[in-house]
N, C-alpha and C positions, 0 to 999 in steps of 0.2 A: 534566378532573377524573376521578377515578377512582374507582371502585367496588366497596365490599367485597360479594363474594356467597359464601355455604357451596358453592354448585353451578354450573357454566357451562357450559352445553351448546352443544356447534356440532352445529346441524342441527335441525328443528323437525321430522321428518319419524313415523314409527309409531313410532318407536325414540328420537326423542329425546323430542316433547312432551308420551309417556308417561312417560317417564323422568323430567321434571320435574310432572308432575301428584302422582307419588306423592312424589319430594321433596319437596313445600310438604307433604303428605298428614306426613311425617316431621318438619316443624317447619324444616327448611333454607330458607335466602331463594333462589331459585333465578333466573337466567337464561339466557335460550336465543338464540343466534343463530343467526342466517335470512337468506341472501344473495335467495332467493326467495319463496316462499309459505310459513307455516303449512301441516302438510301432508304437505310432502314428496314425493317422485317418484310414492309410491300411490296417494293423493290426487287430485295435478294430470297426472302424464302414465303412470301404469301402473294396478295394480289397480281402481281404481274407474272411472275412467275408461274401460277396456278393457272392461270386466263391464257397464256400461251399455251400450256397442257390441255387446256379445256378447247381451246381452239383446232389443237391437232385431232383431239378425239373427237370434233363436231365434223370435219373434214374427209375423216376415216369413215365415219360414218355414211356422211353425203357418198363418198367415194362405192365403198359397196352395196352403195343404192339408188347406183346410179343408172341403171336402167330404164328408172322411173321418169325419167327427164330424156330420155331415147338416147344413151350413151352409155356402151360397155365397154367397160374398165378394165376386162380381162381378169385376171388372179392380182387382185388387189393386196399387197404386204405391211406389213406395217412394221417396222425399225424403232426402237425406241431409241435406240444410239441417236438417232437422228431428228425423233424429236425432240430430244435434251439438248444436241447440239444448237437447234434452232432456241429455244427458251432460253441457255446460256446466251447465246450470241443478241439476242433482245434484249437482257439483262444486263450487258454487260454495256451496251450503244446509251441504254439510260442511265448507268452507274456512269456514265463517262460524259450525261450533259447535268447530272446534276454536278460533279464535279465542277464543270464549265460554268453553270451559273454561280456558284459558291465564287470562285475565281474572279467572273465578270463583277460581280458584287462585292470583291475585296470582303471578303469573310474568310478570317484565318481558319483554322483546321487544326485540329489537336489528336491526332491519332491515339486513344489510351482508355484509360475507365478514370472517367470524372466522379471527385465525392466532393460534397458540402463543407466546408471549416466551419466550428464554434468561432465567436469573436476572436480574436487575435491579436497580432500586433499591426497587423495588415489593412482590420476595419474594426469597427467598435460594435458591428451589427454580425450575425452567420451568416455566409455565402459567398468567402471566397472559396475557389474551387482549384483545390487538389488535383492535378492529372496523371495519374503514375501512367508514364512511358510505356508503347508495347513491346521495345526493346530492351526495358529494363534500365534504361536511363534515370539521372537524375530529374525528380518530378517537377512539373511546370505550376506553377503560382500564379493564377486569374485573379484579379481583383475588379470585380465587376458591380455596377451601379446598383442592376438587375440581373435573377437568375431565373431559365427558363429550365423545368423538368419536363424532356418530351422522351423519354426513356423507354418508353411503349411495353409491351407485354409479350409473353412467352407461351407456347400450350400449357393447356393443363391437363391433370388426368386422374384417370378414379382414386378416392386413397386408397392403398395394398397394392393397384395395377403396376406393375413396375413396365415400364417405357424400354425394350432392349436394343429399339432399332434394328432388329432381325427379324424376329415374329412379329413382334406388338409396336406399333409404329404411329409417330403423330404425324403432323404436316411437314413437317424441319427433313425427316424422312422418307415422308410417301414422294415428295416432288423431286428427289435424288434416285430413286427406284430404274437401272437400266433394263432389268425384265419385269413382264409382268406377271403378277399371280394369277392362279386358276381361278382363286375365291377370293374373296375379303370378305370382314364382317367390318361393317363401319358401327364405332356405337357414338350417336349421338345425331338425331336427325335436324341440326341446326341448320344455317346456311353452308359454313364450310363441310359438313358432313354431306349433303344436300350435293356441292358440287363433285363431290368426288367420286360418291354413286353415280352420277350421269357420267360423270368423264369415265368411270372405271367401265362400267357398263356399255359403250359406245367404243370402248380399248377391248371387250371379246369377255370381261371378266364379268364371274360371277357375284354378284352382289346382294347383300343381307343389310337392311340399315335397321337399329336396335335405338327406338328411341325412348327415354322416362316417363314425357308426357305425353298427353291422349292423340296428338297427330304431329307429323313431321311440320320444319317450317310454323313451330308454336308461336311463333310472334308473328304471324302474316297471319292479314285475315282467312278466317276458317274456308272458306270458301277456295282460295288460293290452296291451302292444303289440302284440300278436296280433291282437286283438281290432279296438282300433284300425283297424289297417293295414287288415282286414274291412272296417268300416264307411265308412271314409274310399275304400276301390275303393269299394263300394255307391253315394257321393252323388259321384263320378267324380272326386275327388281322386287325382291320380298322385302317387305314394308315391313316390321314390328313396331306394336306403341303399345305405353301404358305399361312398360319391361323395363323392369330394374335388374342391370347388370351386377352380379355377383363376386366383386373381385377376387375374392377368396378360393373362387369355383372355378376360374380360369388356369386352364393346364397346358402346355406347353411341350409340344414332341416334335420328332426330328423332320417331320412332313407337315404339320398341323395345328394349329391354335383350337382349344373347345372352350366355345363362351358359355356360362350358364346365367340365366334370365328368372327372375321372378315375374310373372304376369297370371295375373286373376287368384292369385294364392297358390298357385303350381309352379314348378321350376321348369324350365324348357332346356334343353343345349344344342347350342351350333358348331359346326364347324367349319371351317376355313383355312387356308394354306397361311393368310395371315390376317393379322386387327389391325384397324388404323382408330385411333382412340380421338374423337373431337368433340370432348365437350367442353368448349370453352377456352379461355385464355386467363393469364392472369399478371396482374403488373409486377414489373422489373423496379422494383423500390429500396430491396435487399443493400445494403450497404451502401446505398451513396449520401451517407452521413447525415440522413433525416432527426435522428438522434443530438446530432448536433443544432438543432432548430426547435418552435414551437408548430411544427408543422404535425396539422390533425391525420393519421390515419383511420379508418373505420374500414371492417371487412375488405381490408388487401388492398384499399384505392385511397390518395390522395384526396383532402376535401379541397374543394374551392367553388371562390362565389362563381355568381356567372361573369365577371370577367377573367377566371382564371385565377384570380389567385389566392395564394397560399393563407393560413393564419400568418404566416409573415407575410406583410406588404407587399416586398420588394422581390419575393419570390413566388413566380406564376408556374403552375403543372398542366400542361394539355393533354390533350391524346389517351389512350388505354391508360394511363395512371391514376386517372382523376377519376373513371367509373363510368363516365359519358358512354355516347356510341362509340364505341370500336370500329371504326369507320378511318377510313386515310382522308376523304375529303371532308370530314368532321374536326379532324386532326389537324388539316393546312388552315380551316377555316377559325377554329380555338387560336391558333397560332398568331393567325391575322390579327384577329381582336385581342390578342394578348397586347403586341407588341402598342396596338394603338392605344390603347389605354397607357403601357408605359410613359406614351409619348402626349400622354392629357389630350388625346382627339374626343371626339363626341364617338361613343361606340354604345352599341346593341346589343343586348345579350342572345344567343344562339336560341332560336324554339327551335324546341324536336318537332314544331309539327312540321316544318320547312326541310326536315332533313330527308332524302331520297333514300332509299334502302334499295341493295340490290342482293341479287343470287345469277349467278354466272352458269345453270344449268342448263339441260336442253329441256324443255323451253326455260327461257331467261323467267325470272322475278324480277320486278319493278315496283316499289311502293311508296306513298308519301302518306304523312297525317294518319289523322284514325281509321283504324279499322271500323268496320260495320259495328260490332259487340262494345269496341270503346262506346263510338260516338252515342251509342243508347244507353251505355252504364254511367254517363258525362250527362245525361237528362236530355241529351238532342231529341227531337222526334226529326227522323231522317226520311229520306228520299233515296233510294237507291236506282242507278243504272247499271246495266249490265249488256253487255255485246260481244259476240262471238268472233273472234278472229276469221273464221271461216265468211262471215258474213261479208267480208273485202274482199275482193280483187286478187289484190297485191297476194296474200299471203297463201292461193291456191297456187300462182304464177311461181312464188319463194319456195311453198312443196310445204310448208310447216303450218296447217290450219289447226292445231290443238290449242285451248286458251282461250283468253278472254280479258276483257279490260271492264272493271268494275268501278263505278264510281257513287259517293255518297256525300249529302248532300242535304244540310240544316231544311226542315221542309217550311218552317215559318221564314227565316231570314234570304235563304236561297245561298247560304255559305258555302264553300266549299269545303269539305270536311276531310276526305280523304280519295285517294286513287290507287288504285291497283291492277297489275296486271301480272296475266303469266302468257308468255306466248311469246313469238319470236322477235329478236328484239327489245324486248321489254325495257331492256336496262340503260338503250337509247331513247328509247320512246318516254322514258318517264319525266326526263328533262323538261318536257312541255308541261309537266304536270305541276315540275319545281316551279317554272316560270308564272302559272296563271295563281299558286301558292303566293307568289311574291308580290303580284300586281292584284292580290283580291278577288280576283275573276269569278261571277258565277257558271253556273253549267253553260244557262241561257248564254252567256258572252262565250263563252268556248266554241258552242254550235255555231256560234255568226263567226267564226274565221273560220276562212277558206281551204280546204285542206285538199294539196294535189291529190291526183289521180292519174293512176292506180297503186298507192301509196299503202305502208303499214299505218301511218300517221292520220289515215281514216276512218280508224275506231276510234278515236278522238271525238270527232262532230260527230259519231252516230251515237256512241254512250253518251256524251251530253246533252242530246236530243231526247234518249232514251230516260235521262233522268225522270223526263216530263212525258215519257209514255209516247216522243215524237219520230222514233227513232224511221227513218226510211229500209232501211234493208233487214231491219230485224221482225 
């Protein structure tokens, strides 16, 4: 039997079940299919999940270092059984309110793998959607106004690298891991690679990050990888850059993975008990009946305008499919603007410069807008701030003074161009940075609000001060 819906989303994940929350919010009968969890990859095997592991290992950390703060801890142990049980039981409290808001919002649920129909007998246009059953039932028939792709994306990995989940392990596997390894060799020194070396490294392990280009963290300003690469020699993390991984060259024995590395025309090799391979992700587009549409693919991703959507009209793609930021709150917010456009409101298309980027390592990344090197390759003549997290209070009292908050800054118009930070917190502190992004703010206005004390939120007024060379404590 068949089913008329205004909205059909494939994918339930930050990108689509926001997408349908605000549709019913718009008066549309909505449904979402889900081959797996409510959810989504952020959910069940990345953000939240990773961020609860990153949190036990920040703790662990704290914990046998705690004499530093005049308290001994005794033989401090560490369980992994028990940090997993903690992350399950997290995961499991939000698998079960997105549940509840899908519910609250009368948005049906289609447990299966959704695929697109060519016209039919059903509509004269592609997009009704097929849902084969996970039980292997008779399949369910959507006949919807609009179809929403929020399908999101998978690891990826070198070609030749074969993935076995034993040795050579991506994210899907490294956050299932009840013991831990002696070594790892991370290759890819993005952000999720980024996090994993602090959490493994702060968990006792030894860690190798192997990255292509010339520093880790290549899309953060230079300066932030800088930084980085500092801190990560300090807690004995070896840094490789500018090494190209040889998949051919990787061998496999019953104790051991050996990576072998092109860098400066010589081959190098490591070794490790095991690899966690991250570089990159790549969209989930594989069969859900794009073939039947005139929907554009270019290099693995979904095209669409800036409201989302498709060469067909009536079919909008958000999130990791469309090639955008790979980001969850980039994902809820594509979503947002999708649906209002279905629904002919006045909408705005997404600037990247507005979008907040984080890294969940110790210390946190935080960034918004351009980097330093954009804004000068863009013709800006800039302004730059810079202030030391040491230079607060607050952040000798918290114990984590490594870091800094950088800000830059059109030097004719007094724009704000971009902010960055590494240090603790970062990844809450940069909120303020989205906010004065959104209300236009110069530096000069950022230094005139008031910023408590003895706060981290005090490298705020001092880098904006600092933009103009007024900084007090630096």
């Amino acid at each position: 039997m068949a089913e008329n819906y205004d909205l059909v989303v494939l994918g339930a994940g930050p990108g689509g079940y926001v997408a349908a929350v605000r549709a019913t919010q718009l008066g549309m009968k909505v449904a979402v299919v889900e081959k797996e969890n409510v959810g989504g990859v952020c959910l069940h095997k990345g953000c939240v999940p990773s961020k609860s592991l990153l949190r036990s290992a920040e703790v662990y950390h704290e914990m046998k270092n705690s004499e530093s703060y005049g308290i001994t801890a005794g033989d401090v142990q560490l369980s992994m059984n028990l940090v997993q049980k903690r992350k399950n039981e997290i995961v499991s409290q939000l698998h079960k309110g997105v549940e509840g808001l899908l519910k609250k919002n009368k948005v049906d649920v289609y447990k299966g793998f959704g695929r697109i129909l060519g016209p039919s007998i059903f509509s004269p246009m592609p997009g009704t959607i097929s849902v084969e059953r996970e039980d292997g039932g008779e399949s369910d028939m959507l006949i919807p106004q609009h179809v929403m792709i929020a399908t999101g994306s998978r690891p990826r990995t070198l070609p030749g690298l074969e993935i076995d989940g034993t040795h050579i392990l991506n994210s899907d596997h490294a956050l299932q891991m009840e013991t831990l390894p002696k070594s790892m060799i991370i290759i890819g020194g993005g952000v999720i690679g980024i996090e994993w070396a602090s959490m493994l490294s702060d968990f006792g392990v030894e860690v190798t990050v192997i990255e292509y280009a010339d520093r880790i963290l290549p899309f953060e300003d230079a300066d932030v990888s800088k930084e980085m690469t500092r801190i990560f020699k300090k807690r004995k993390v070896k840094v490789v850059t500018n090494a190209k991984v040889l998949s051919e060259e990787v061998k496999v024995t019953d104790g051991s993975v050996t990576v072998v590395a092109e860098k400066d025309g010589k081959t190098e090799a490591f070794e490790a008990e095991k690899v966690f391979v991250s570089v990159g992700r790549q969209a989930n587009i594989e069969d859900i009946g794009l073939q039947n549409t005139s929907i554009k693919v270019e290099k693995g991703v979904i095209q669409v305008n800036d409201f989302m959507q498709t060469a067909e009209s009536h079919i909008y793609a958000i999130g990791d499919v469309n090639g955008g930021y790979q980001l969850a709150h980039v994902a809820s917010h594509e979503g947002i603007l999708a649906v209002e456009h279905m629904a002919r409101n006045d909408v705005h298309a997404i600037d990247a410069a507005m979008v907040p980027r984080c890294t969940y390592s110790r210390p946190e990344v935080g960034s918004i807008g351009l980097t330093e090197q954009e804004a000068k390759d863009r013709g800006h003549e800039v302004k730059v701030g810079k202030f030391p997290f040491r230079g607060v209070g607050k952040s000798l009292v918290f114990g984590e003074t490594d870091g800094f908050i950088k800000m830059i800054s059109d030097a004719k118009t007094d724009d704000l161009l971009g902010v960055h930070i590494i240090g603790a917190h970062a990844t809450d502190l940069i909120g303020e940075a989205g906010l004065a992004k959104v209300l236009d703010a110069t530096a000069w206005e950022i230094a005139r609000a008031i910023h408590p004390h003895p706060t981290l939120s005090e490298v705020f007024g001092e880098v904006a001060l600092a933009v103009d060379g007024k900084a007090i404590h630096g």
